[in-house]
C-alpha positions, 0 to 999 in steps of 0.5 A: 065854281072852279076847284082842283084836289091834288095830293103832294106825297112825298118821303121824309127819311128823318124824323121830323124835318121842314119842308116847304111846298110853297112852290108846288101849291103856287103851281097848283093855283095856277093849275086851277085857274082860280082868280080869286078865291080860297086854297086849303092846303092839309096834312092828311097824316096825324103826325103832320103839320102844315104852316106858314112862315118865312122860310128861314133855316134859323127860324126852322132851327128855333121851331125845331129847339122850341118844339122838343123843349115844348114835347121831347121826344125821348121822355118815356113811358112811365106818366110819372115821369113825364112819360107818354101813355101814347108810345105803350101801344108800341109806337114812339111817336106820341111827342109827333101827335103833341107837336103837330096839334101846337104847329097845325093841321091846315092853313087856308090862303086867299087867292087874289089876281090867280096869286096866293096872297100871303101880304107883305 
């Protein structure tokens, strides 16, 4: 059985943004040289997510507006309020905790003829 384990590192100086890594997971099968087979692919931070969709910047847009609709960022401390208890411990990043466990931890992608096989 074929298998490679790679880390992709990389900064995101905003708070939340999208970034596609499609590119470095194809070159990464390919690097595997698995046929035909499976690629997990998983953010190994709390407060990251990983997905699969067009990689569109309107799309992005609508997921960016969705998501703070869904979890705003700015709601405070106090749950009487909405608050988060999360952000009393000093940090502020419980809407980020929220909006990765909606947006998802892992995807897991077949590999057919040494491609991802995403469909059409």
């Amino acid at each position: 059985m074929k298998t490679l384990t790679k880390e992709l590192w990389m900064e995101v100086p905003e708070r939340r943004a999208i970034v596609s890594i499609h590119n470095d997971v194809e070159k990464l099968v390919a690097e595997s040289g698995v046929t035909d087979g499976l690629v997990l692919v998983n953010a190994m931070h709390i407060t990251a997510s990983v997905f699969i969709n067009d990689n569109e910047s309107g799309l992005h847009a609508d997921y960016e507006r969705w998501l703070e609709k869904l979890v705003p960022f700015n709601a405070g401390t106090d749950p009487n309020d909405g608050g988060y208890l999360h952000n009393r411990t000093g940090e502020d990043n419980a809407d980020a905790h929220h909006k990765r466990q909606i947006m998802g931890r892992e995807v897991v992608v077949a590999i057919t003829d040494g491609q991802l096989h995403l469909g059409p």
